[in-house]
C-alpha positions as CSV (number, residue, x, y, z in Angstrom):
1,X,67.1,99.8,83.5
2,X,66.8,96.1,82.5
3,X,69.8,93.4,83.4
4,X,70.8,93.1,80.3
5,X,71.7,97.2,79.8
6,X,72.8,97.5,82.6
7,X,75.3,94.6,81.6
8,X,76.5,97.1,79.0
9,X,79.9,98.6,79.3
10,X,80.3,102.3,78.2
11,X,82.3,103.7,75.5
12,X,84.6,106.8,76.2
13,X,85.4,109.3,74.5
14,X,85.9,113.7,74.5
15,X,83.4,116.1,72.7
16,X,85.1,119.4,72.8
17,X,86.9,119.6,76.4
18,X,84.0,117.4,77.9
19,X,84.6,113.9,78.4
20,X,81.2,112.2,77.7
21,X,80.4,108.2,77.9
22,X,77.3,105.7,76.3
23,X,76.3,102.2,76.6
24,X,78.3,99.8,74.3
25,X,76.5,97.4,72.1
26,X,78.1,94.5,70.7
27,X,76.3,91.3,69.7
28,X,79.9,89.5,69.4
29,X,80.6,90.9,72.7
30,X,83.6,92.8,71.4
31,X,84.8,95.6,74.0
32,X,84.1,99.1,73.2
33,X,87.6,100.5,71.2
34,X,89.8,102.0,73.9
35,X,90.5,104.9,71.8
36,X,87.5,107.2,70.0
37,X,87.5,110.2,67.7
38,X,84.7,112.4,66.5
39,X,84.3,111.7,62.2
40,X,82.1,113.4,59.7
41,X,81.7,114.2,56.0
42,X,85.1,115.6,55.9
43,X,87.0,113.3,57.1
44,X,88.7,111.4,53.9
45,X,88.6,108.0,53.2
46,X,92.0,106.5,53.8
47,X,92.5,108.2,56.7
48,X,89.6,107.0,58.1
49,X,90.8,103.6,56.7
50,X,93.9,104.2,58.7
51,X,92.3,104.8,61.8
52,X,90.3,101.9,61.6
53,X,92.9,99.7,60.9
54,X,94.7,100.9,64.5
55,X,91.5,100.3,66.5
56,X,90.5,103.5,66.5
57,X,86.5,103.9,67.2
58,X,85.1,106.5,64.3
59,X,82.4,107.8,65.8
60,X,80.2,109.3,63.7
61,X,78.6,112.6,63.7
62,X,77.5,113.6,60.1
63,X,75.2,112.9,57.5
64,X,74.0,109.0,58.0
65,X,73.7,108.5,54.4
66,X,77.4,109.1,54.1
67,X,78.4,107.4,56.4
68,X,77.5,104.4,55.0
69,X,79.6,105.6,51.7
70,X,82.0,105.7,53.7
71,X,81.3,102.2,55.4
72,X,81.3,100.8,51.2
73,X,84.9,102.8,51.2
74,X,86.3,100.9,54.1
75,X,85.4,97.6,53.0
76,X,86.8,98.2,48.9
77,X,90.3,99.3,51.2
78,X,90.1,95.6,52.8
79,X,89.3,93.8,49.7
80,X,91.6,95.6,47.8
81,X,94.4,94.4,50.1
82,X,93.3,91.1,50.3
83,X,93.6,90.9,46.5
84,X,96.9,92.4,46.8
85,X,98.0,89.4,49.2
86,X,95.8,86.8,47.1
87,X,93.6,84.3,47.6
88,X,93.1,82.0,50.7
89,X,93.5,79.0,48.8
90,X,96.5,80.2,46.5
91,X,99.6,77.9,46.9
92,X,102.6,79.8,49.2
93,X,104.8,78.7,46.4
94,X,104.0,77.0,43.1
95,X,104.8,74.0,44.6
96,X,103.7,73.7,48.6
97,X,99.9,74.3,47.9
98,X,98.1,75.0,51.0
99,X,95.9,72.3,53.2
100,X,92.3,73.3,52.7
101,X,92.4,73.1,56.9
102,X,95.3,75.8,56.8
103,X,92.6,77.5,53.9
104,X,89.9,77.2,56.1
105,X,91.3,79.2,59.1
106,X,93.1,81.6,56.7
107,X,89.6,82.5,55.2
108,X,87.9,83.3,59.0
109,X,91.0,84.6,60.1
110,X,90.6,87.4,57.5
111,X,87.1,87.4,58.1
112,X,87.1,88.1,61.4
113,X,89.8,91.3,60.5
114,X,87.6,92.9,58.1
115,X,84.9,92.5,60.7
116,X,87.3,94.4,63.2
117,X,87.6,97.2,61.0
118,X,84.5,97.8,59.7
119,X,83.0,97.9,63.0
120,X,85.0,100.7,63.8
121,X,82.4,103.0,62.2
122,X,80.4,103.6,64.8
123,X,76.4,104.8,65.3
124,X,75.4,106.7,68.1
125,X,71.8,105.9,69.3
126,X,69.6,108.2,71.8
127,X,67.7,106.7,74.5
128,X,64.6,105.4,72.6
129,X,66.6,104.0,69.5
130,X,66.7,107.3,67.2
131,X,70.0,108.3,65.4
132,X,70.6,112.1,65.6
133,X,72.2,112.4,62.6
134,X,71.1,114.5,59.5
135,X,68.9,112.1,57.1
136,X,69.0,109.3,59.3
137,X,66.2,106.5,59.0
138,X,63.8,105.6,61.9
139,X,65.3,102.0,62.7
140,X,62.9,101.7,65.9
141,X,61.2,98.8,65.4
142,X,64.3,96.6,64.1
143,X,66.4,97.8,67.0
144,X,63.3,96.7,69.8
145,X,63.4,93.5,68.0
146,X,66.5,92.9,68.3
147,X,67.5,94.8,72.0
148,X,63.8,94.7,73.4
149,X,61.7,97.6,74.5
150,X,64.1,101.0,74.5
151,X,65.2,101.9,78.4
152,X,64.2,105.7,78.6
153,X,66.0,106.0,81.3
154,X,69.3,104.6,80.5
155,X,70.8,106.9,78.5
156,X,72.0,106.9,74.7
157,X,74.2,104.3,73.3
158,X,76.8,103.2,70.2
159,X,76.8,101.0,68.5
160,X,78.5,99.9,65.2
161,X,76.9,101.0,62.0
162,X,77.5,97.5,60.2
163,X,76.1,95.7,63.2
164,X,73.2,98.2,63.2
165,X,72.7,97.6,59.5
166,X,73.0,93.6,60.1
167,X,70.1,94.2,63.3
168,X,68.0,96.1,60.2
169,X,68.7,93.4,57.5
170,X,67.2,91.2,60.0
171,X,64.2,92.8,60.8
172,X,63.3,92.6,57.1
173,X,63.9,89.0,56.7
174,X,61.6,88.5,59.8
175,X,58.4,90.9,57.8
176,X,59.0,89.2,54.6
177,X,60.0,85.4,55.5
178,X,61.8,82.9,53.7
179,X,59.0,80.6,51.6
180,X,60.1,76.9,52.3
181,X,58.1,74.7,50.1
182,X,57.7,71.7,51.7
183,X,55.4,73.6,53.9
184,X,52.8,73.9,51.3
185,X,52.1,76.4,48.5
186,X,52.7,80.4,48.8
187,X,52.2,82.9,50.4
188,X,51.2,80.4,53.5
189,X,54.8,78.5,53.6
190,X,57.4,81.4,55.3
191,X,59.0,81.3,57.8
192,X,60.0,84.1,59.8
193,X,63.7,84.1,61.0
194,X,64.7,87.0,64.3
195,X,67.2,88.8,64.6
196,X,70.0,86.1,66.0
197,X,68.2,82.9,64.6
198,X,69.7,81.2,61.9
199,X,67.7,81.6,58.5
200,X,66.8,78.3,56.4
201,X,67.9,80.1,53.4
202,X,69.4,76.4,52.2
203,X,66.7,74.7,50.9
204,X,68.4,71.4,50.6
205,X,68.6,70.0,54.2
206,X,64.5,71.0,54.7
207,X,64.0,68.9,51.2
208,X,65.6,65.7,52.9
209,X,64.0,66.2,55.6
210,X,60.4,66.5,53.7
211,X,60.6,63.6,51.0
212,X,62.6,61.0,53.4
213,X,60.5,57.5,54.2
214,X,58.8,58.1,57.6
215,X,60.1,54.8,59.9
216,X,56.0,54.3,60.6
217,X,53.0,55.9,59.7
218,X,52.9,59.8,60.3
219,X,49.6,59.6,61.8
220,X,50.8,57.7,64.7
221,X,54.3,59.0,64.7
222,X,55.5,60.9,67.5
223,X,59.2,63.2,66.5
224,X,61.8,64.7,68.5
225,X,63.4,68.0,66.8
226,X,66.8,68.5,68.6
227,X,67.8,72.1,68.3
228,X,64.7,73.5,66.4
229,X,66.2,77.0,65.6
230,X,63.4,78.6,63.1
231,X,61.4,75.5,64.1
232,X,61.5,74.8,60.4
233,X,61.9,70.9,60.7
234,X,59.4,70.5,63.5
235,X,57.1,72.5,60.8
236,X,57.7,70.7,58.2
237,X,57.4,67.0,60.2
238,X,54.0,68.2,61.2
239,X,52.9,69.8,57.8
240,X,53.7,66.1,56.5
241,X,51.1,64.4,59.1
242,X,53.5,63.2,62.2
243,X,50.9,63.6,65.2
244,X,53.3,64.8,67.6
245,X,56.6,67.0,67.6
246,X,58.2,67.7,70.7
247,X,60.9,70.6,69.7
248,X,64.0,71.4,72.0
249,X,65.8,74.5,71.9
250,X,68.3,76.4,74.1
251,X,68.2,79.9,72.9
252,X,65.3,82.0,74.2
253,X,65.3,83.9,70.8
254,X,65.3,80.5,68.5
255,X,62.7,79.1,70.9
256,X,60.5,82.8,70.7
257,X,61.4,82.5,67.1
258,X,59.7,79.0,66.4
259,X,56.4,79.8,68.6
260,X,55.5,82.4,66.1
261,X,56.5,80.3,63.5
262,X,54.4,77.6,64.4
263,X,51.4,79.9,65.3
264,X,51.5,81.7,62.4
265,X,51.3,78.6,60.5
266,X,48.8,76.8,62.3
267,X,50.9,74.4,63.5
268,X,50.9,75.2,67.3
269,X,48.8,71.6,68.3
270,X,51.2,69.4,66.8
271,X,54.4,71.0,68.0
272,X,55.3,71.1,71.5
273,X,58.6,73.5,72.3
274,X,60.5,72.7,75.4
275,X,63.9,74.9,76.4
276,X,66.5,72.1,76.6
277,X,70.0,71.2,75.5
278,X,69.8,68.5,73.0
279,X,67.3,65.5,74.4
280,X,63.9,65.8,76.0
281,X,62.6,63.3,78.6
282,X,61.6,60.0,76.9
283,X,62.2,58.2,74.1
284,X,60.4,58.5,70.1
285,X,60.3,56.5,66.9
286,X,61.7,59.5,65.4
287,X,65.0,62.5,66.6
288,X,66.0,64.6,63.6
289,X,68.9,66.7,64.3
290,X,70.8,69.3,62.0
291,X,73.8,70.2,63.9
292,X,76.0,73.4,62.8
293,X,78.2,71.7,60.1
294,X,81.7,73.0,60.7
295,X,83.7,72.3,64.1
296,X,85.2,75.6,64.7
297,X,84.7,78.6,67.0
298,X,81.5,80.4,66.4
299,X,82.7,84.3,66.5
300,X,78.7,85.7,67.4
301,X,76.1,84.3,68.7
302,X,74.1,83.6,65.4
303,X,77.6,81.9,64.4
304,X,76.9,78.7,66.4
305,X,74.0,77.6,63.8
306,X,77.2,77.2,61.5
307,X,79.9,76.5,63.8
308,X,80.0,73.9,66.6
309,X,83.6,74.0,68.4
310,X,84.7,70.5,69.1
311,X,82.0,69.3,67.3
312,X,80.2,69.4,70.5
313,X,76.6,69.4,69.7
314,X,76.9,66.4,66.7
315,X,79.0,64.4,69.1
316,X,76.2,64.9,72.1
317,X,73.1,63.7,69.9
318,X,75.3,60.8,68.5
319,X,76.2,60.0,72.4
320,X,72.4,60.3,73.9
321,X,70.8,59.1,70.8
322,X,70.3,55.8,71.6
323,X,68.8,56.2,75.0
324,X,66.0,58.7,73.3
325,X,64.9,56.2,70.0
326,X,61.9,53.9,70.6
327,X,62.7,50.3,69.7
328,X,62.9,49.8,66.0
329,X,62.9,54.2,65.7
330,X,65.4,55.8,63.1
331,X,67.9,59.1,63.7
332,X,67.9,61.3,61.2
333,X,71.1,63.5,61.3
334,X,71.4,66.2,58.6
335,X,75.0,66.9,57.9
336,X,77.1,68.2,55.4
337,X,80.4,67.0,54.6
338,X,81.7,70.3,53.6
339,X,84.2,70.0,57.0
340,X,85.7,66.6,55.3
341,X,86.5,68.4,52.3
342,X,87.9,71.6,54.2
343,X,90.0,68.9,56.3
344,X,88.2,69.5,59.6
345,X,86.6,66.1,60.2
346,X,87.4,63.1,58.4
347,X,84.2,60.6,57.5
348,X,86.5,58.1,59.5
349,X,85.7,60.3,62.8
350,X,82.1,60.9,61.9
351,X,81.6,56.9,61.3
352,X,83.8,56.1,64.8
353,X,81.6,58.1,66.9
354,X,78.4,56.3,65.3
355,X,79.9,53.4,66.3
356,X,81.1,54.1,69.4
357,X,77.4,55.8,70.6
358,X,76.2,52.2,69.7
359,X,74.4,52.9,66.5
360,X,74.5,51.9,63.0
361,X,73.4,53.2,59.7
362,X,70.4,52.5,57.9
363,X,70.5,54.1,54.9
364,X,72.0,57.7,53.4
365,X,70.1,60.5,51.3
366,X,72.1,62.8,49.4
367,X,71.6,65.7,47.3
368,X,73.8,68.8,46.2
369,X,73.8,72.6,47.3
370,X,71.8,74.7,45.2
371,X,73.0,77.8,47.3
372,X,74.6,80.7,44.9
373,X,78.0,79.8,46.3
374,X,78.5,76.9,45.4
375,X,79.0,77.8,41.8
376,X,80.8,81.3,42.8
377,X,84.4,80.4,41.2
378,X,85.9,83.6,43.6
379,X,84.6,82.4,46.6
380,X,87.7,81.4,48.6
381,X,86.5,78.1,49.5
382,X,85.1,77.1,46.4
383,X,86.6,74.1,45.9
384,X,85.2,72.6,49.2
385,X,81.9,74.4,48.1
386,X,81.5,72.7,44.9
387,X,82.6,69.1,46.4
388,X,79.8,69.7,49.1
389,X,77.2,67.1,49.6
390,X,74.4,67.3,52.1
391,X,73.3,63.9,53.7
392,X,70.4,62.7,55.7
393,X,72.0,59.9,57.9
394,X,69.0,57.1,58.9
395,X,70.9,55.6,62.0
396,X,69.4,52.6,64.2
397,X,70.6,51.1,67.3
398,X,72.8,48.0,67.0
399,X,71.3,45.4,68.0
400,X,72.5,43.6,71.5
């Protein structure tokens, strides 16, 4: 058994008079529910609803297919209610409107609720990955991508049916790819996100990122990518002619992530990937960095590509910058101000700790979201989503 199943904790539960245990998967790390009954085609609805609601683990044991009807069910019962209560953003009274911070945390608050619930469907897994259930899929290959090679010898396992559908979502973003065209024309410009790895589904940021002035010429250039993720940055500064990259990531996935990446594109030469939080050794001409936006708890590990608690990671490459930028080199932080308009950071804060890091601005790039929420009128946060502006920020070091 590898370490990291045998790091699993088991889920209980009582199959007839036998009490019978399996491995507990969880990529949030969410303990297995305390209390588990057996569920199947007849089981209605709201009472499974119900069940749900009290923590009670639903673990399945009839046809897949409806079970994740049933799954569908569960989450119209959520919505439904959260229609019932109203919007996120809806004033308490007509005339105490509520703080888009207060919004903000409202929104992930019932976010992470309907996550709870739904996740109480759960998906029991043999030893090699198979689901023995009637008309169930062979999910093999997306569950070995995500888990690693199937322990024969460990026993079956459970695991939620909408984290298992998430783990197979995945796997088909990582066959097909996301085309990014700054890396050239198709089909030769994808990049291929894992399972945990944030996607560069938002074109915007990669856009700044491939049309802003180079600080010298890319031939001679030598760029730091601070937290490469996909590796899509590093890519693109190398598709655009910079002779070096030297990419630092933390996350064995991310970093396994980018070497394919950068293999499959060619790219492997130009782009050296080093495990490392934040800076490598040395200084460069050039450190791009696109920090997780929002300063707030990241709920899963593919969470902290979008949230960065204390705005640690921004406030480190804004601290060590400096000491890593080659006289005369530029920063180039990619940052949305979607936390200023959600009341989460003030541009005030974000210009202080530039300051205080001993930097100055050079120069701003803007440009708008083109993502689909940004015009989506029902999203709750819509109103910060439509204000949103992403900027490339060309910071220097003040001079002594």
């Amino acid at each position: 058994m590898s370490t990291a199943d045998e790091a699993l904790p088991l889920l209980h539960w009582t199959e007839g008079d036998a009490p019978c245990s399996a491995r507990w998967r969880s990529e949030r790390g969410a303990p297995p529910p305390k209390r588990v009954v057996l569920a199947d085609d007849t089981m209605p609805a709201d009472v499974a609803y119900r069940l749900a609601c009290e923590g009670t683990g639903l673990l399945w044991r009839g046809d897949f297919h409806n079970a994740r009807q049933l799954l569908l069910a569960l989450a119209r019962r959520i919505d439904r209610k959260a229609v019932r209560r109203g919007p996120a953003l809806a004033p308490a009274t007509p005339f105490t409107p509520v703080a888009p911070g207060t919004a903000f945390h409202l929104h992930r608050q019932a976010q992470s609720q309907r996550a709870r619930v739904l996740a109480m469907l759960l998906m029991p897994l043999d030893a090699d990955y198979r689901i023995p259930l009637r008309r169930a899929p062979d999910h093999r290959a997306a569950c070995t991508e995500a888990w690693g090679t199937a322990d024969l010898d460990g026993g079956p396992s459970v695991v939620a049916l909408r984290e298992l559908l998430g783990v197979v979502s995945a796997h088909e973003w990582r066959k097909k790819g996301v085309p990014v065209p700054a890396l050239g024309p198709a089909p030769d410009n994808r990049i291929h996100p894992h399972h945990g790895v944030f996607s560069p589904v938002r074109g915007e940021y990669i856009e700044l990122v491939a049309k802003a002035p180079l600080p010298m010429a890319a031939h001679a250039l030598t760029a730091f990518d601070i937290g490469t993720g996909t590796g899509v940055l590093a890519a693109v500064l190398a598709t655009r002619g910079v002779a070096k990259v030297l990419a630092t990531e933390l996350e064995p996935r991310a970093l396994a992530c980018a070497q394919e990446n950068l293999s499959r594109l060619g790219l492997s030469d130009r782009v050296e990937l080093l495990q490392a939080d934040l800076f490598p050794p040395g200084r460069a001409p050039l450190v791009v960095c696109n920090p997780p936006w929002l300063p707030a708890r990241p709920g899963a590990p593919i969470e902290r590509a979008v949230y960065d608690e204390d705005s640690r990671m921004l406030k480190g490459f804004l601290a060590g910058l400096a000491a890593h930028l080659a006289p005369g080199g530029e920063g180039w932080l990619i940052l949305s101000n979607l936390a200023e308009h959600l009341g989460l950071r003030t541009r005030a804060e974000l210009l202080g700790w530039i300051a205080t890091a001993g930097l100055q601005v050079l120069g701003r790039i803007d440009t708008r979201p083109t993502h689909g929420k940004a015009a989506d009128a029902t999203d709750a946060l819509h109103v910060a989503r439509a204000a949103e502006v992403t900027s490339l920020w060309r910071l220097g070091v003040l001079p002594t």
